[in-house]
C-alpha positions as CSV (number, residue, x, y, z in Angstrom):
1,X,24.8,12.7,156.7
2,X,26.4,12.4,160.1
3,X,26.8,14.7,162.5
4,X,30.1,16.0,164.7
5,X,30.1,18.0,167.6
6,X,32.4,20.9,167.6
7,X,33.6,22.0,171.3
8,X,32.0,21.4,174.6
9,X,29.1,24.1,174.0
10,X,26.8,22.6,171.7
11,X,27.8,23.5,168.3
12,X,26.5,20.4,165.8
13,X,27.4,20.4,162.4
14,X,27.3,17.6,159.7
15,X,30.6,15.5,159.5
16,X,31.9,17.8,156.9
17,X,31.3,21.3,155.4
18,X,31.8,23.5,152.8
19,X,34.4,25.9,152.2
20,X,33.2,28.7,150.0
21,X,35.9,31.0,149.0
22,X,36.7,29.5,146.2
23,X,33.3,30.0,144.9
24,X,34.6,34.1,144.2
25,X,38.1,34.1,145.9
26,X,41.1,33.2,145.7
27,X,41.3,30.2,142.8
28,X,40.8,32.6,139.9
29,X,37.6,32.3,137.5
30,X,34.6,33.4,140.0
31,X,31.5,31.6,139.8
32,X,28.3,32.8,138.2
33,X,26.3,34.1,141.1
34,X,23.1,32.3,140.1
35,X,25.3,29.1,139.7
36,X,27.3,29.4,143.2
37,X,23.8,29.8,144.6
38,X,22.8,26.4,143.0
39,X,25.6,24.7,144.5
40,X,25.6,26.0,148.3
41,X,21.7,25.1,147.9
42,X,22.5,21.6,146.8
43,X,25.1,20.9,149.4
44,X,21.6,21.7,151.6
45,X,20.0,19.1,149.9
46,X,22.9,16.2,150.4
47,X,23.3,16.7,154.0
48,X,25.8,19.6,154.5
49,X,24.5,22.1,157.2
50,X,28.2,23.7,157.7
51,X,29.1,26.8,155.8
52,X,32.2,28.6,156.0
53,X,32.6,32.3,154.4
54,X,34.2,35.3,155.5
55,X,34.1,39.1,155.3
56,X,38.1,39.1,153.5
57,X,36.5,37.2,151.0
58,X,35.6,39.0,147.8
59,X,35.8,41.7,150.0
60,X,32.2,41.0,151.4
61,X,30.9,39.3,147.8
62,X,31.0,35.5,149.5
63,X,29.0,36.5,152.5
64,X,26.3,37.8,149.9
65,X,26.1,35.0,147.9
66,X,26.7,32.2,151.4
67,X,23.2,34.4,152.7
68,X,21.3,34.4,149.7
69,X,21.7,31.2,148.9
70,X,21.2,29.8,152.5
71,X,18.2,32.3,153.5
72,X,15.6,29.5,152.8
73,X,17.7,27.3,155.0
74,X,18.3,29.2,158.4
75,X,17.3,27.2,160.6
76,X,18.5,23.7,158.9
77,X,22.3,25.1,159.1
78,X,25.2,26.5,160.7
79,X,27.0,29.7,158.9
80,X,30.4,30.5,160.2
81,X,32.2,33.9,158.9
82,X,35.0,35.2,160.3
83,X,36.4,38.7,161.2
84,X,39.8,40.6,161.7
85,X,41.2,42.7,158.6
86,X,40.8,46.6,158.0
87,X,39.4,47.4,154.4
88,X,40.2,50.3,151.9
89,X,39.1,50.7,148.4
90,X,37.5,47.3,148.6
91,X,40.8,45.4,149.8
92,X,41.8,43.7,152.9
93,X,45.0,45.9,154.7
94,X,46.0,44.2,157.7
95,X,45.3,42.8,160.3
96,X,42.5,44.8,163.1
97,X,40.7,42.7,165.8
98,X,40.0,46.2,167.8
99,X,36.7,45.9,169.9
100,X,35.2,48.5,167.6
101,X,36.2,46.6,164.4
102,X,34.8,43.6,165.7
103,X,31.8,45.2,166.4
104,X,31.5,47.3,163.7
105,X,32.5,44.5,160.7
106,X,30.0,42.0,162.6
107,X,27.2,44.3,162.5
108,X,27.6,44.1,158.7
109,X,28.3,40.7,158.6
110,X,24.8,40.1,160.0
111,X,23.4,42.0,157.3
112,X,25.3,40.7,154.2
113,X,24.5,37.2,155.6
114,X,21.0,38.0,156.6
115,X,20.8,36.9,159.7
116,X,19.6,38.1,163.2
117,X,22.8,35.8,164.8
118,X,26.2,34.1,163.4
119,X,26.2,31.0,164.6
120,X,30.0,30.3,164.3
121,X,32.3,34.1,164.3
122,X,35.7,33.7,164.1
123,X,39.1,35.5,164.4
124,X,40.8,35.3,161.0
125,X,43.8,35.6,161.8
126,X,45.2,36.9,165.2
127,X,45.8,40.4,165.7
128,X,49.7,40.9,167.3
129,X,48.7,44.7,168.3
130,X,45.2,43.5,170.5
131,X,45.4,41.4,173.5
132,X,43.8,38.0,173.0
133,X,41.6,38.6,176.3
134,X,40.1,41.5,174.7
135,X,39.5,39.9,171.1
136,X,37.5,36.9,173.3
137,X,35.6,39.7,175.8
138,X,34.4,41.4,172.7
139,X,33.2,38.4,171.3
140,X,31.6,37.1,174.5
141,X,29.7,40.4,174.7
142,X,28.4,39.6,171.2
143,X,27.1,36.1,172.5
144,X,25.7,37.6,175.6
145,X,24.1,40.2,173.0
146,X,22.3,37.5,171.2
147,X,24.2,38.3,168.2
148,X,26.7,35.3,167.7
149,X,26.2,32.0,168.8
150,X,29.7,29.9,169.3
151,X,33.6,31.4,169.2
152,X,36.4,30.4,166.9
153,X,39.8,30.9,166.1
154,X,41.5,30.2,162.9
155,X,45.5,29.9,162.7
156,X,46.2,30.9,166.4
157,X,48.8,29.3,168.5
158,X,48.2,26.9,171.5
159,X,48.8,30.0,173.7
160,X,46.0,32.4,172.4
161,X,43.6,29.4,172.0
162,X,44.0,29.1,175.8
163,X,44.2,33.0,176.4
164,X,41.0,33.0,174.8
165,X,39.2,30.0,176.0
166,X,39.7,31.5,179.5
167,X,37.4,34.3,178.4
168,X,35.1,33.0,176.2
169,X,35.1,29.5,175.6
170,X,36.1,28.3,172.1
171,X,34.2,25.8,169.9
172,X,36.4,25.7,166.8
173,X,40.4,26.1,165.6
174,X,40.4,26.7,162.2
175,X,43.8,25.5,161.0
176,X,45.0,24.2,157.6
177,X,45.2,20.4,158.5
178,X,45.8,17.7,155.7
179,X,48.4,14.6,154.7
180,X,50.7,17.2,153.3
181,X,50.2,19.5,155.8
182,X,50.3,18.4,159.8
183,X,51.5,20.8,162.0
184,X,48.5,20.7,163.8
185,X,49.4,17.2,165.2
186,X,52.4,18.5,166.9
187,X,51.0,22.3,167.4
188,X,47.3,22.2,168.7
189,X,45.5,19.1,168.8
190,X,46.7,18.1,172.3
191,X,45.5,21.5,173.4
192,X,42.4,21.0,171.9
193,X,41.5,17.6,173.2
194,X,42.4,19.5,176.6
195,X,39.9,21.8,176.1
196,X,37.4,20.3,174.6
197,X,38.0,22.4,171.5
198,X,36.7,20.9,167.7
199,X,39.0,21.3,164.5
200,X,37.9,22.4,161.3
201,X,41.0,21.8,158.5
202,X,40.2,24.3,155.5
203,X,42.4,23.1,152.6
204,X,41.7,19.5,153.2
205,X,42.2,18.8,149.9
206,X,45.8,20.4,149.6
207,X,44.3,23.3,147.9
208,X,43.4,20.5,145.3
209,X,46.7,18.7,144.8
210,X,45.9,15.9,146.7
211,X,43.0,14.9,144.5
212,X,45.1,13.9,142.3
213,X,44.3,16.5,139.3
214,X,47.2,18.8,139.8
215,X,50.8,17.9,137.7
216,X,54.0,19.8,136.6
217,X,52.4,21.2,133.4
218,X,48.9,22.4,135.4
219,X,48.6,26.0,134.4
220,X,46.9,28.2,137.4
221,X,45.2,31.6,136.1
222,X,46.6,34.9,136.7
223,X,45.0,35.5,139.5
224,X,45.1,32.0,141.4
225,X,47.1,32.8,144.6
226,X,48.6,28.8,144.4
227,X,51.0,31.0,141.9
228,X,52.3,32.4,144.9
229,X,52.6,29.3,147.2
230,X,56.6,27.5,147.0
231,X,54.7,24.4,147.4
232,X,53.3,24.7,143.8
233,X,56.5,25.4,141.9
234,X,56.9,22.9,139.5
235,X,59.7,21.4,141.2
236,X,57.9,21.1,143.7
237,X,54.9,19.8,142.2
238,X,56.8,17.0,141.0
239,X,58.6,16.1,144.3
240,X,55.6,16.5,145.8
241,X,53.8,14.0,143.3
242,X,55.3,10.8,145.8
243,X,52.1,11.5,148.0
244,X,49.7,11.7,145.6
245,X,50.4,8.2,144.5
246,X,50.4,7.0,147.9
247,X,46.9,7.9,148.1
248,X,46.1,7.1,145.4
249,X,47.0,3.6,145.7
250,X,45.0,3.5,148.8
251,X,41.9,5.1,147.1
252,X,42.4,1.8,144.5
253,X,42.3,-0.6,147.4
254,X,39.2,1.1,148.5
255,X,37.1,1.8,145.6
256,X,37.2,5.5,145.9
257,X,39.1,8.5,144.5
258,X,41.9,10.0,146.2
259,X,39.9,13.0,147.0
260,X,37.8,10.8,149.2
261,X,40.6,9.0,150.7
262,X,42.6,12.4,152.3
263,X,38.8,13.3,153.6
264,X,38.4,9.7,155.1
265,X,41.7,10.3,156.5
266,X,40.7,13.4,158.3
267,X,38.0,12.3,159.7
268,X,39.1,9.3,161.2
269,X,42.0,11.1,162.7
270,X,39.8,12.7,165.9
271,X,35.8,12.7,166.1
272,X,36.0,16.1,167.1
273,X,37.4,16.9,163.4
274,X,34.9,18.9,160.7
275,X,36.8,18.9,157.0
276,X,35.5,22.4,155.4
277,X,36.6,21.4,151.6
278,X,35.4,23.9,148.8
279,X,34.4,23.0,145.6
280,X,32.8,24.6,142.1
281,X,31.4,21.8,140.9
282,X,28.3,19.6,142.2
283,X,30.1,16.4,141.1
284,X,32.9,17.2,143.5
285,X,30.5,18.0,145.8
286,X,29.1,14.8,146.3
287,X,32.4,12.7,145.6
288,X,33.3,15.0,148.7
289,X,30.4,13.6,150.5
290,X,31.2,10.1,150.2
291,X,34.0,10.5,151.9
292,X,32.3,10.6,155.3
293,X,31.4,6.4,154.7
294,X,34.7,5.2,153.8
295,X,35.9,3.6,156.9
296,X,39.6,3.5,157.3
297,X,40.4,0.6,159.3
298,X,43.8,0.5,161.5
299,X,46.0,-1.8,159.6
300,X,45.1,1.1,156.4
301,X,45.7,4.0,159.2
302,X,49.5,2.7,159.7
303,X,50.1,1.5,156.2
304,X,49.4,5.9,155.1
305,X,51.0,6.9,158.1
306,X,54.1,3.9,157.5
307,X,54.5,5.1,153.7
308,X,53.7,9.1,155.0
309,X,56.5,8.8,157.0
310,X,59.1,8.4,154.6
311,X,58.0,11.4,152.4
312,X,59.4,14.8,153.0
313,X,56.9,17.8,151.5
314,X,59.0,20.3,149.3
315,X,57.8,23.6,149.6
316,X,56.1,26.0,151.8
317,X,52.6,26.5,152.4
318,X,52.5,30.1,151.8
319,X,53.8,32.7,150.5
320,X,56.0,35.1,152.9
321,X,53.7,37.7,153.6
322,X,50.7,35.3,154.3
323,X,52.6,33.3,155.9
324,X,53.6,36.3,158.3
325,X,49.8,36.9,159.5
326,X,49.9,33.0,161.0
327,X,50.2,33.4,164.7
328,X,53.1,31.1,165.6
């Protein structure tokens, strides 16, 4: 597997990651423990020494499971988990990235993950009520501590990334970041080039709809949060659809699957850029994997972004009240 260097200070990660709320959160069905175990445990095995969990998730039950799994691993890998919400009743409530929360939540976070140090501890989501300084002075205290390693964000705007990185110096944005979802191009990226900042795009995949497995008649369990998103309405599904096909005539021309091709795109996009895709399945897994030696020569780069062009995404990538946590 190759490797990618995320910011200036040393973080190195293999070329992609893996995302593991889906593994309990979020997508519905929950894996078996002993099964989601097996799985983090082969992505060891394949090359994959980037994990990604966080305390919202489960509440606390991915954490668990990512330190479980990986406590044979420590010093082969790189865990990142992320702070930032207040829980009750065993639920996130809103937003809190108060020095004592921080503190507090990552405290437990070390335990649940089993670890004397996090190597990557982000913000979830940025905290309107608590000055970005202070968020970033907490968490260099915890560095100077010996009790987190490197400094993220995740959704926060160009101006907090460089609030913070004045402070303590940022590693990682992570940002949703995909062919169907580019904002970041236009948002962050330059300010992260600047800075010497790396990007991590969680929902690489389109939160599966670019693998081409997702049509108008796909049925999502009760409890799938894609029932909430506009951008999976059936109409929009279908609209939507244009995109798929483009990459999926791509992935033809290449010999690969469309999964592979949206990865391949990522990654050829900056070298500073670490896909965290989530999968339940050890197939996936390692059709995820081959993404990372499909080269993407120029003349392909301008025929996706040519054809891209020309296709407008219906639908937006949240639902309201998520989408009113994402620091603008």
């Amino acid at each position: 597997m190759k490797k990618r260097l995320l910011g200036n200070q040393g973080l190195e990660v293999s070329s992609i990651g893996l995302g593991c709320m889906g593994i309990n959160f979020g997508y519905g069905k929950t894996m078996d423990k002993t099964e989601a175990i097996a799985l983090i445990r082969a992505a060891v095995e394949k090359g994959i020494t980037f994990f990604d969990t966080a305390q919202v998730y489960g509440p606390f039950t991915n954490e668990e499971i990512v330190g479980e799994a990986l406590a044979p691993f420590r010093n082969e890998v790189v865990i990142a988990t992320k702070f930032g919400f207040n829980f009750k009743d065993g639920a996130s409530v809103g937003l809190n990235s108060k020095p004592e929360n921080i503190r507090r939540t990552t405290e437990e976070s070390l335990k649940r993950l089993k670890v004397e140090t996090i190597d990557l501890l982000y913000q979830h989501r940025v905290d309107p009520t608590v000055p970005m300084e202070e968020v970033a002075g907490t968490v260099k205290e915890l560095i100077q501590e010996g009790k987190v390693k490197y400094f993220g964000l995740s959704e926060a705007s160009a101006k907090n990334i460089r609030k913070a990185h004045a402070v303590q110096p940022v590693s990682a944005l992570q940002s949703e970041y995909s062919l169907w979802w580019r904002e970041p191009e236009t948002k962050t990226m330059s300010t992260l080039e600047e800075l010497g900042i790396g990007l991590v795009p969680y929902s690489p995949l389109g939160k599966g709809f670019l693998t081409g497995k997702i049509d108008v008649n796909t049925q999502f369990e009760s409890n799938d949060f894609r029932n909430t998103v506009p951008r999976f309405a059936s109409e929009n599904r279908a609209a939507n659809k244009r995109l798929v096909n483009l990459i999926e005539s791509i992935a033809k021309q290449k010999n690969a699957t469309p999964a592979q091709i949206a990865l391949a795109w990522l990654l050829a996009q900056k070298p500073w850029i670490v896909p965290i895709p989530g999968t339940t399945k050890v197939h996936r897994l390692e059709e995820n994997i081959g993404s990372v030696s499909i080269e993407l020569a120029k003349a392909d780069l301008d025929q996706i972004e040519s054809a891209a062009s020309e296709i407008t995404i219906q639908g937006g990538r949240y639902s309201q009240a998520s989408q009113s946590m994402i620091d603008e």
